[in-house]
C-alpha positions in Angstrom: -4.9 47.0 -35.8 -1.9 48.5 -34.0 0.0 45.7 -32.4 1.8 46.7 -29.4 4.5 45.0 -27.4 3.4 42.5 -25.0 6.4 41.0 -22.8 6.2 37.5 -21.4 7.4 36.8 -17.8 8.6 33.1 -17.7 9.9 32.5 -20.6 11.9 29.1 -21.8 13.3 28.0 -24.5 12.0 24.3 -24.4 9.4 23.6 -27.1 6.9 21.8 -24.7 7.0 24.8 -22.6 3.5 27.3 -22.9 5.7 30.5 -22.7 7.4 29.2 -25.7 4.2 28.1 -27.3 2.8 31.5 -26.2 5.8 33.5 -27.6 5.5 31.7 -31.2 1.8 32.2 -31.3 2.7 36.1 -30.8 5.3 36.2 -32.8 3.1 34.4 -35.8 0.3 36.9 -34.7 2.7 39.7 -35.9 3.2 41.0 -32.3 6.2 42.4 -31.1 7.8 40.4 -28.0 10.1 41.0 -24.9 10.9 37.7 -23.2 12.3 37.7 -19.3 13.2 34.4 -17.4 16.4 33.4 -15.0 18.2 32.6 -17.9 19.1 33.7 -21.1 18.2 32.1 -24.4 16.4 32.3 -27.5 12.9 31.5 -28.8 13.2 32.2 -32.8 13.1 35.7 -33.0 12.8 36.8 -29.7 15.9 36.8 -26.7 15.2 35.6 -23.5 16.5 38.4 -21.3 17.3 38.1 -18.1 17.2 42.1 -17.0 13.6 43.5 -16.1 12.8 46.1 -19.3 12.1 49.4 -19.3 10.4 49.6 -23.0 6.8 51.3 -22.7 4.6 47.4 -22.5 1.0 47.3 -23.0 0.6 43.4 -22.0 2.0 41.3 -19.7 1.6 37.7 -19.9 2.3 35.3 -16.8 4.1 32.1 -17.0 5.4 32.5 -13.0 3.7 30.4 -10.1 2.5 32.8 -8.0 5.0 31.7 -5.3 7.8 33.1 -7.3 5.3 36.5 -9.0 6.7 38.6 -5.8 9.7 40.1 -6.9 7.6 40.9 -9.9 4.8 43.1 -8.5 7.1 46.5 -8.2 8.2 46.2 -11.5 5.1 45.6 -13.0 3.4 47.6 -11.2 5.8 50.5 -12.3 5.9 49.3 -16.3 2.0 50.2 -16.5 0.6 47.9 -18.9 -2.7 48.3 -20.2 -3.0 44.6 -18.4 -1.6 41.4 -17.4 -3.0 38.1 -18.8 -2.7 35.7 -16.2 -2.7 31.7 -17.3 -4.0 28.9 -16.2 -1.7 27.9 -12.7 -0.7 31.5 -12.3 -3.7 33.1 -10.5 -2.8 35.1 -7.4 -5.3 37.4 -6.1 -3.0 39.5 -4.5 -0.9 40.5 -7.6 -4.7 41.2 -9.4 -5.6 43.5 -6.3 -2.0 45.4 -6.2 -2.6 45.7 -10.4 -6.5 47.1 -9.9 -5.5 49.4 -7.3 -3.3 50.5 -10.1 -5.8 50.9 -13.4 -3.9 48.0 -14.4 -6.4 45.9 -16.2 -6.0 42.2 -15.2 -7.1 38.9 -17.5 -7.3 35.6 -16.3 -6.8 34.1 -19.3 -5.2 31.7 -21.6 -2.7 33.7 -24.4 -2.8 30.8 -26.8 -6.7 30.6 -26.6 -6.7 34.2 -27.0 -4.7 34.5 -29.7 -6.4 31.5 -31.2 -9.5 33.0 -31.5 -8.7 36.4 -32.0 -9.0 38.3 -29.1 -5.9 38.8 -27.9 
């Protein structure tokens, strides 16, 4: 199993935290990370960037309300990820339309659970 790079949008570097939880789990899971958030940091392995990437992503993961997921929907929208996992709290049916319009494939979805069970 190819594991390609997934890059999760929210990131923090507080333990209690389910993008840091989330990033671990990948990270144990043998999948290459990007992590973006408002502030730099670490999470083990991985550093928090602040800069949007322009690496070739086949998953985006959501840890962004969807009152703050605006500024996001160019960007994603121009990364074209195979799809974008959206957690529990970050539903927002107008980012999943703008991403299906797209042939971006959207998951509404836990990444732990997913990864927990083995189809991630």
């Amino acid at each position: 199993m190819t594991k390609k790079l997934t890059l999760v949008i929210g990131a923090s570097e507080n333990l209690s935290r389910y993008s840091n939880m989330a990033i671990r789990s990948l990270r144990t899971h043998g999948h290459p990370v990007l992590a973006l958030a408002k502030r730099e940091g670490q999470v083990g392995d991985v550093r928090i960037q602040t800069e949007f990437p322009t690496e070739e992503i086949n998953t985006v993961t959501l840890y962004v309300g969807p009152q703050h997921q605006p500024e996001y929907y160019d960007k994603v929208r121009k990364l074209k990820p195979r799809r974008v996992i959206f957690n529990p709290g970050t539903e927002n049916p107008e980012f999943e339309n703008l991403l299906e319009e797209n042939d971006i494939e959207v998951v509404e979805a836990c990444t732990l659970v997913m990864l927990s069970v083995g189809n991630y």
